[in-house]
N, C-alpha and C positions, 0 to 999 in steps of 0.2 A: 697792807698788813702782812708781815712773814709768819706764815703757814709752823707751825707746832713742828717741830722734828719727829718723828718718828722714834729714834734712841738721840738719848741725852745723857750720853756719861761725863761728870762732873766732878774735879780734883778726885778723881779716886784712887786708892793706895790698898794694895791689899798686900796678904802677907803669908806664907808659909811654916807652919812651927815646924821644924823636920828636929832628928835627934842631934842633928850640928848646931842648930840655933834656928833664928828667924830669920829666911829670905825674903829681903822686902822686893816683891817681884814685878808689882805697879807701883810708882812713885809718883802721883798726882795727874794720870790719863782724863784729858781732856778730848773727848769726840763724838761727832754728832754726825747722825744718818738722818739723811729727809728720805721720807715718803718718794717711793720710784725710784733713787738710787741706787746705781749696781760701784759699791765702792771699795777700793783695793786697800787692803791691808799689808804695806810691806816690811820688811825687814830680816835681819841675821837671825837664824836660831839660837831659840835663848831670850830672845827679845822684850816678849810677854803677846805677843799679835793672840794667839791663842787664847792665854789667860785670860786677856781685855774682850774677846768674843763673848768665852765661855761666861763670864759675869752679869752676860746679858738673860741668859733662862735661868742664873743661878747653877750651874751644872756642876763647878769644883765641888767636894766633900767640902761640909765644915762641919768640925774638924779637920786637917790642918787649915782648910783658908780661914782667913778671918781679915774683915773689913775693917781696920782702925780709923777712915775720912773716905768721905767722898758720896755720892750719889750715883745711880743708873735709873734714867726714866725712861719707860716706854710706852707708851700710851699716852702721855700724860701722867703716870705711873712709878714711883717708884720702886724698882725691882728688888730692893735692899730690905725693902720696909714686908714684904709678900711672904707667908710663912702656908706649910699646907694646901690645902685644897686648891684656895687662890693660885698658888705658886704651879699644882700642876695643871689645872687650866690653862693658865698664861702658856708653858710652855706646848702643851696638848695641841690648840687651837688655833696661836695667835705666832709662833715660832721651828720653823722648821731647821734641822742641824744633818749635815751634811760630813762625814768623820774622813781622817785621813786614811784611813785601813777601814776597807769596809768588811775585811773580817771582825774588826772589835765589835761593829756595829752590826751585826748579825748574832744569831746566837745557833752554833753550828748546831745544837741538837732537834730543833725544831723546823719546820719546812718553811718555804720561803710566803707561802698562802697562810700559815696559820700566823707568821709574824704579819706581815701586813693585814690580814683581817683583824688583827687584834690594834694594829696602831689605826686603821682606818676608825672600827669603833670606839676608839680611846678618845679620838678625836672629835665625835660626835657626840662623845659625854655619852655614849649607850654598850661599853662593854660593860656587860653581869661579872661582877667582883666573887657573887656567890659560889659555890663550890658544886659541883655535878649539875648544874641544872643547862645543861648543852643538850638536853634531851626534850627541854621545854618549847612548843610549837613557835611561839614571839621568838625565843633566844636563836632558831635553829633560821628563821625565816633572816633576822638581821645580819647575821653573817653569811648566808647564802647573794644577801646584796650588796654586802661590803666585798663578797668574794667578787663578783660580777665587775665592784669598780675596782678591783685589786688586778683583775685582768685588763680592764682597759686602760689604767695608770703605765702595767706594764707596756703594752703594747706604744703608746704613748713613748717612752723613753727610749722604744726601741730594741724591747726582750723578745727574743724571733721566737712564734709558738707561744705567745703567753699561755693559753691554756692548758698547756700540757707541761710548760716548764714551771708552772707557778706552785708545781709538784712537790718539785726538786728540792734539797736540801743547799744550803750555802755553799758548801765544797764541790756540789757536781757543775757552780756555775765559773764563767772564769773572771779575771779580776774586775776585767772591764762590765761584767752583766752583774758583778755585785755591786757594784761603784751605780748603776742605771737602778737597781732593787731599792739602793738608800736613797735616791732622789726619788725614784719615788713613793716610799715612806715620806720623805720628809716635807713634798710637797700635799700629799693626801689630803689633809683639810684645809686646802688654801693658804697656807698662812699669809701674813702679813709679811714677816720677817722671815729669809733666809739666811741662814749663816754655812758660807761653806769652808771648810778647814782643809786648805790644799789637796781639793778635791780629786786631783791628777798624778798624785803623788805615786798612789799604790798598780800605775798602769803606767804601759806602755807608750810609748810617742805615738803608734800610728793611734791609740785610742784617746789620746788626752785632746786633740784637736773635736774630736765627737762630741767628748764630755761638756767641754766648755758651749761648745755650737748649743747644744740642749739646754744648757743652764741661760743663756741669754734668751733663747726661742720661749720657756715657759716664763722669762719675767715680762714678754712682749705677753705674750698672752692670758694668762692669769697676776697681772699687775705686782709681783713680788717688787719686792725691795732687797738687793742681796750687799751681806758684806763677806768681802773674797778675800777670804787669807792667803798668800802665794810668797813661795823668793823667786817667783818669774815675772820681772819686772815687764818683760816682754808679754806676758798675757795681761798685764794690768794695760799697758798702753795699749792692746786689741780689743781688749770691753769693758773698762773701767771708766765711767763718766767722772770721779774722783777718787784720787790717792790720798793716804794715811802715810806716812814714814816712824813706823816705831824704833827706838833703842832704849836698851836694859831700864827697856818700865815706862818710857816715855814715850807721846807722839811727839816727834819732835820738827816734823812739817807737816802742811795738808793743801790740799787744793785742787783744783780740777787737776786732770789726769794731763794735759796740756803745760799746766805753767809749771807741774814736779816735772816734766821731761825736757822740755824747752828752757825753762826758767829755774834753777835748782836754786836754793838760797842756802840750806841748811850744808857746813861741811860734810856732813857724814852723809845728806842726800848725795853729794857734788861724789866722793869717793864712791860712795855704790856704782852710781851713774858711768864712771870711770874704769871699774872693775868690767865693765860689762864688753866683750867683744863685738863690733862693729864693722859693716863694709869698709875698707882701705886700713885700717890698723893692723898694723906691719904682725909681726910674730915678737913675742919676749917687749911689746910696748905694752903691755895693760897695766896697769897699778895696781896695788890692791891697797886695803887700807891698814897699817901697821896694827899691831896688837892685835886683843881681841877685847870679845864682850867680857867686862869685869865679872868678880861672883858677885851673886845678889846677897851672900852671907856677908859681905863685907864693901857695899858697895862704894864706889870715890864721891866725895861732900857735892853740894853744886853741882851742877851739868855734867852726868855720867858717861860724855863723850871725850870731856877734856884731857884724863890721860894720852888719849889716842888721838887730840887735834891739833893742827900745824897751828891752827890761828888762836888758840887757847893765850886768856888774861889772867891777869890775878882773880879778877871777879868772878869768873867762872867757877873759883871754888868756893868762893863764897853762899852762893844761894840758888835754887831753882832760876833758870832761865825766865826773862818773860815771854809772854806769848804775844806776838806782834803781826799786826796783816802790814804786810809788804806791800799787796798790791790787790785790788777787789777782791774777795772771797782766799787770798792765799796770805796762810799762816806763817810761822817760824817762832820755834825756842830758843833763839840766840842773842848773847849781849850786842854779838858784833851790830845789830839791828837797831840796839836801843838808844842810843842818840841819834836817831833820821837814819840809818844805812849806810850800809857797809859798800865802798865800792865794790864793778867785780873784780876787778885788776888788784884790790886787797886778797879778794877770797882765790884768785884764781894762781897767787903765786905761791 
């Protein structure tokens, strides 16, 4: 019997009203995380890898988003259907979110103790919403013990001094011990789900090596499930047990982290792959892949890669790709697929 996914996003299409019109930004995202998965999210900015995250706690505003098809289950759960209370539960308890600037995810006027003791007890469903009662013996007693695991959360991720820096305001930390402050917020009540959104982005090289080492040591130990948003296809093949390949809306391959590196099927997989510098690749031989990612205000009919692929049919403007397994467990959205397979001597010239 195959075990329940964990997330189950299902044809979903969401959409942007902005004052130029409607970007349709997902155009029928298909992807699923099982339980223990650490899975890599890749592609071009722009792409929607974000978007398609962010859908899982519900976090876009809506207003402008709005959902015209599709499904997101979690739990068992559909996350579309959750409105209120429900909705901050779920993300409270059952999901932790990890930001690409962990200044947004900070809020500089407050200390780095009073925000984790407040997500810690958000978490437990026991901060008092009520207005001055921090004065109250219960209220004073619980976040003196949320502060206690707010110190050893830090300590944990590696904040030298937790107790004396869990002080400090967000500006007096530097980027790398604010990047270590959101992870641990965002692991705090164990979640289930980790979502991290190029978690390495806002730090440096020698710190992004740290970052990642910590995010795979707490999915060994507190049993997360993480999905890694990255354009380092290079960290995805260092801890990704499976890959995603999004473009403008679509996933448009997936599969162990093995058969996307070894085995590429999808064109625009094959180009990334190609773009990428490599032991013996001379200077001025790398490719890159012509064009760019289309507007979503206006996006091309059909498979939204075909402007920009060598191997593009007439059909390809015609209708969404199928989704087709090529080989055990590995996906692809391409026609080239859909009468039995494409050789690779077609796709490789």
């Amino acid at each position: 019997m195959v075990a329940q996914p964990l997330v189950a996003i299902r044809d979903l299409y969401a959409e942007f009203v902005t004052i130029d019109g409607v970007a349709r930004v997902l155009n029928g995202v298909n992807l699923t995380v099982q339980k223990g998965d650490l899975l890599g999210l890749v592609g071009e900015t722009g792409c929607g890898k974000s978007v398609t995250a962010m859908t899982i706690p519900r976090l876009l505003p809506e207003p402008p988003t709005r959902y015209p098809r599709g499904e997101v289950w979690f739990r068992g759960e559909n996350v579309l259907e959750k409105t209120g209370r429900a909705l901050r539960e779920l993300r409270a308890r059952h999901i932790g979110v990890i930001l690409q600037d962990p200044m947004t995810g900070l809020n500089p006027v407050f200390t780095v103790e009073q925000q984790m003791v407040d997500a810690i007890l958000s978490r437990r469903g026991e901060l008092d919403a009520r207005p001055f009662t921090g004065w109250l013996p219960s209220n004073r007693q619980r976040r003196q013990e949320a502060r206690r695991h707010a110190i050893q959360l830090l300590h944990r991720v590696g904040v030298p001094e937790p107790e004396r820096r869990i002080r400090a305001y967000p500006h007096e930390y530097s980027g790398g011990m604010r990047q270590r402050v959101l992870i641990a917020m965002a692991v705090a009540g164990r979640p289930e789900l980790l979502i991290a959104d190029e978690p390495t982005t806002a730090v440096d090289v020698s710190v992004q090596a740290q970052i990642l080492r910590l995010i795979v040591s707490l999915v060994r130990e507190i049993d997360l499930t993480v999905l890694l948003i990255t354009h380092n296809i290079g960290v995805v093949a260092q801890l990704c047990q499976r890959t995603a390949v999004m473009y403008a809306g679509n996933v448009v391959e997936s599969g162990s982290t093995r058969q996307i590196l070894r085995s590429p099927r999808h064109p625009y997989t094959r180009g990334l792959l190609r773009a990428i510098p490599t032991d013996g690749v001379l200077r001025g031989s790398l490719e890159g892949i012509p064009g760019s990612v289309p507007s979503l205000l206006d996006p091309p009919p059909g498979c939204r890669f075909h402007p920009r692929c060598a191997h593009a049919r007439a059909e390809c403007t015609a209708a969404l790709p199928p989704w087709i397994e090529v080989a055990p467990g590995h996906y692809v959205a391409c026609v080239l697929y859909a009468d039995g397979g494409a050789s690779t001597a077609e796709l490789l010239r």
